[in-house]
Each structure stands twice: as structure tokens, then as C-alpha cells.
C-alpha positions, 0 to 999 in steps of 0.5 A: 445534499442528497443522499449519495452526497451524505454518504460520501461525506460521512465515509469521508469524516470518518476515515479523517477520523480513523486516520487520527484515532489510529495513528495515535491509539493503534490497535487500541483505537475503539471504534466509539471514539472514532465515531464520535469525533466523526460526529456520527454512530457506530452503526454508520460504520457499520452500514458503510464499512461493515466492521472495524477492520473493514473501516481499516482496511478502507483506510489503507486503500484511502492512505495509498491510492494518492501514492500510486496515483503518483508512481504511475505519473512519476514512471514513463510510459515509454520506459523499458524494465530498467528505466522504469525500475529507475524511476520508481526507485528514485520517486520512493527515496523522494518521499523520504524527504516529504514533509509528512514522511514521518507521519506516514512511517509512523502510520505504517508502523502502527497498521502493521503493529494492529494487523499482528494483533488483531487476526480479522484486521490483519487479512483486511489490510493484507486485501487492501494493499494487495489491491493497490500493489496491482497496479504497479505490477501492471506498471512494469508488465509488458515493458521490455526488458532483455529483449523480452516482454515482462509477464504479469508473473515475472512483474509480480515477483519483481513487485514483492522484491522492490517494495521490500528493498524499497521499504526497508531502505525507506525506513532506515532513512528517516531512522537515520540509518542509512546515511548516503542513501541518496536517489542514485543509491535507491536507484542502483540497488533496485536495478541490481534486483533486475539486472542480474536477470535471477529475480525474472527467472523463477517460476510464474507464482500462482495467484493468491487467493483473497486472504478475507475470504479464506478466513471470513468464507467465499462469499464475505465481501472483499474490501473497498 
């Protein structure tokens, strides 16, 4: 192998070995275990992720680039606001009945249960889902809506609603929680977000600034 195939394969195993390790232990997960099942040092994390919480927020990016991946497909191109708004609402529900649904939920939980236990883990996951969080925001920005175009701001705002919506509605299915909480229901609430037009109204928010270099220093890494 050579040595961009060797390091590839070893961030792989010891993100597999995280994904254990973590869904199990969560915050409690130690970064010796996870080395050793992935057959290999701390100090390979370390040389590859930096830290612990850089080896978790890694994982966080490595856990939901597939499901954009699959939003982007599931969401035509051609779509206006509303249609697409539709189609993400509906593709989330579908997760719902995933045979790995509950191992996902599960996983979910337990990230968030690390991040509000652990003040340098929880930045490095916030960094990791809001990298992936913009690629949907750049899914519904620029689609029609209410003959206008949606505005990078606008589509950011609506981001943050649906995903809470979404999430929240999420869980209570696989909780058993929300019984007839069917795709046309996922559907018709996020479309209520946009059709009242309220949401689209507000003021652009202002860009964030990366949560790891407030806390770490500018000139600390971001993640991935």
C-alpha cells in the first residue's frame, strides 16, 4: 500500500472504531479503547485527527455526508421553494422507517449528550454539522419562491426551522410519539414553515463565526 492508501485506511478503522466505541460508551468512550480495537496507537489519532474531539467531530461529518448525499438526490433541481421544501420533508419521514433508524437516533443522542459534557468536544461537532448543514442551505437558495429568488440568508433561516421541525418529528416517531405522523404530515408542516412567508421575512442573519476558533484561537484548524 502506499502511504496515502495507509493513511486512508487507518482513519478509516479508527472512525468504524469510534462509531463503536462511542454509540455505546458516549462521553465516557476513551480514546485508548478506541485505538486499540482500531489496531493502532493514540498517537495515530493524534497525527490524523488532532485530538479526541477532532476524531469526533470527523465522525460527525463521516456519519452525515451519506444523508446529504442523499437529500441532494431526493430534491429536484427544478423544484421551486415549496416543492422542494416537500421533498426534503418527505425523504426525512422515510428515514424514520430505516432499518438503522434506531441505531442513528441513538447515535444522535449520544453525540449531543458528549457535547454538553465536554466544553472543546461540543464546538468541534457544532463546526462539523454546520459544514454539512450548507449544502442544504445552498439546496433551497436561489429556488423560486412567491416570485422571488430565495437569498443565501433567507435559506439559511429556513435551514435552522426545518431541521428543528424535522428532527423533533423525527424522534417522536421512532418514540412512538407521534402516531400518524405519516410523509403527508412531515410534508404539510414543513410547508406550513414556508407558506405563511413570515419565516422568509426577517432579516438576513450574519455569518457565525467558526465556533472551534473562538474557543481554540484563529489560527486552530477547523475540522475535516
Amino acid at each position: 500500500m502506499t502511504r496515502a492508501e495507509t493513511k486512508e485506511r487507518n482513519r478509516r478503522a479508527l472512525l468504524d472504531a469510534a462509531f463503536h466505541v462511542v454509540s455505546r460508551d458516549g462521553h465516557r468512550a476513551r480514546l485508548d479503547e478506541i485505538a486499540e480495537r482500531a489496531g493502532l496507537t493514540t498517537g495515530a489519532v493524534y497525527s490524523l485527527f488532532g485530538s479526541k474531539s477532532g476524531l469526533l467531530g470527523a465522525l460527525v461529518t463521516d456519519y452525515l455526508q451519506p444523508h446529504y448525499e442523499e437529500i441532494e438526490q431526493a430534491i429536484p433541481a427544478d423544484a421551486d421553494l415549496v416543492g422542494a421544501v416537500d421533498a426534503f420533508a418527505r425523504y426525512y419521514r422515510r428515514t424514520c422507517d430505516a432499518a438503522d433508524a434506531p441505531t442513528d437516533q441513538s447515535l444522535q443522542f449520544t453525540l449531543l449528550d458528549m457535547a454538553l459534557h465536554d466544553a472543546e468536544v461540543g464546538p468541534r461537532l457544532a463546526a462539523s454539522v454546520r459544514a454539512e448543514e450548507s449544502r442544504l442551505i445552498a439546496l433551497f437558495a436561489g429556488r423560486r419562491h412567491e416570485g422571488a429568488m430565495v437569498t443565501e440568508g433567507q435559506a439559511r433561516r429556513l435551514t435552522t426551522a426545518l431541521r428543528a421541525v424535522l428532527i423533533g418529528l423525527s424522534q417522536g416517531v421512532l418514540l412512538g410519539l407521534a402516531p400518524g405522523a405519516d410523509e403527508q404530515f412531515f410534508a404539510d408542516t414543513a410547508r406550513a414553515l414556508v407558506s405563511g412567508a413570515t419565516l422568509l421575512e426577517g432579516p438576513e442573519p450574519e455569518l457565525e463565526p467558526d465556533p472551534v476558533s473562538v474557543v481554540r484561537g484563529s489560527d486552530s484548524p477547523t475540522v475535516g
